[in-house]
BAPA-770738 format. One record per residue (C-alpha): residue in one letter; x, y, z. Coordinates in steps of 0.02 Angstrom, whole numbers, always signed. Layout:
REM residues N
@resn a, u X, v Y, w Z
...
***
This chain:
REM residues 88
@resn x, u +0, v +0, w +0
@resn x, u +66, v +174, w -54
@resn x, u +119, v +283, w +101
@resn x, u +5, v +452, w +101
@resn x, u +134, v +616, w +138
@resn x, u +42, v +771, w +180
@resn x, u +129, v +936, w +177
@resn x, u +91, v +1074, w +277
@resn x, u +2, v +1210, w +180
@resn x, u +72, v +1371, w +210
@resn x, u -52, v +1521, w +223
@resn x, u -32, v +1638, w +72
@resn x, u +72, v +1804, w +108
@resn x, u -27, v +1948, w +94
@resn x, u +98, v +2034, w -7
@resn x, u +89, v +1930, w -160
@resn x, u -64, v +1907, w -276
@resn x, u -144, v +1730, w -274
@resn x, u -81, v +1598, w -400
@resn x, u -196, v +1600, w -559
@resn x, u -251, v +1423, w -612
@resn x, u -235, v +1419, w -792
@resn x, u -95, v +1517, w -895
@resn x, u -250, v +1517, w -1034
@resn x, u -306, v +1661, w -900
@resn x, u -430, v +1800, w -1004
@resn x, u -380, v +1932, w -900
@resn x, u -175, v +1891, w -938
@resn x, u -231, v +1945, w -1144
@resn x, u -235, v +2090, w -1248
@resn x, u -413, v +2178, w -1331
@resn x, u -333, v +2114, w -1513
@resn x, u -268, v +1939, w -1433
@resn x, u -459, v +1902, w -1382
@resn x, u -542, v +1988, w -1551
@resn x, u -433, v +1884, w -1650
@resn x, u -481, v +1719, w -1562
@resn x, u -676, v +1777, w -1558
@resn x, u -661, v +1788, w -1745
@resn x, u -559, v +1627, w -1764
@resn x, u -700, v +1533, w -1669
@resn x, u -836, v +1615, w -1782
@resn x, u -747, v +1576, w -1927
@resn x, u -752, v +1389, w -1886
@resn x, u -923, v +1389, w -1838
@resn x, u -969, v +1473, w -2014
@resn x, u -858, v +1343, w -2098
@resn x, u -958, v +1187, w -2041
@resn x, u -1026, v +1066, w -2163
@resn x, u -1219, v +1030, w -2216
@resn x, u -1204, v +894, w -2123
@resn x, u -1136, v +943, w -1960
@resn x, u -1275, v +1077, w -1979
@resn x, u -1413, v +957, w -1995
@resn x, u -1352, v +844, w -1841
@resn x, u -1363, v +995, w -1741
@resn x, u -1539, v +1055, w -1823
@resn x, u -1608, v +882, w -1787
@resn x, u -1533, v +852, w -1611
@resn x, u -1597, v +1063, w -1561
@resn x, u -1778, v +1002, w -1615
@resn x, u -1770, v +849, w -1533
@resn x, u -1724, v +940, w -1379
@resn x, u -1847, v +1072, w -1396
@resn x, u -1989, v +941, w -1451
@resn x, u -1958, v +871, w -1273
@resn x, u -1952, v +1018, w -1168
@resn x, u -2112, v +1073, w -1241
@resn x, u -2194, v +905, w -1223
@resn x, u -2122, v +919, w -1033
@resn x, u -2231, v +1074, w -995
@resn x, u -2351, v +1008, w -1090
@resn x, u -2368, v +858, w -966
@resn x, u -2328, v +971, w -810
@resn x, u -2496, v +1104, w -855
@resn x, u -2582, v +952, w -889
@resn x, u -2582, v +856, w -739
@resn x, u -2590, v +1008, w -624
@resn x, u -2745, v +1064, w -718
@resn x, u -2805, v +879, w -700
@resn x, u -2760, v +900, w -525
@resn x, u -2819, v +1065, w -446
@resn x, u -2946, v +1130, w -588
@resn x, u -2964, v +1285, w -502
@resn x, u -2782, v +1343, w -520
@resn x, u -2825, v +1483, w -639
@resn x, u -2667, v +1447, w -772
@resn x, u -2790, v +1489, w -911
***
């Protein structure tokens, strides 16, 4: 069985700024840096094939064909039971 070592943590000085998690940080790039990448991910999204764009089309209506259908069965059955509940 592996032995467990704990260190002790060490509270953080109140001099220094906190350790950011991810290099990738938003705040750590420039107004052009983040255009550029906006219009990089736009550019792929416009560049998808018919396919791709039907997949998505038919898995969107699914999903909204069964979220309606959901309310649908939720108004019901509280109209079914407490009539008086003044939806409509």
């Amino acid at each position: 069985m592996a032995e467990r070592t704990t260190q002790a943590v060490q509270p953080p000085d109140a001099t220094e700024p906190a350790p950011r998690p991810h290099s990738d940080d938003i705040l750590d790039r420039q107004t052009d840096q983040i255009v550029e990448r906006a219009a990089q991910v736009g550019q792929e999204r416009l560049d998808r094939s018919p396919a791709d764009i039907l997949i998505t089309t038919f898995i969107g209506g699914v999903d909204v064909s069964l979220g309606a259908l959901a309310a649908m069965l939720v108004v019901g059955a509280a109209l079914n039971a407490s009539p008086g509940i003044g939806l409509y």
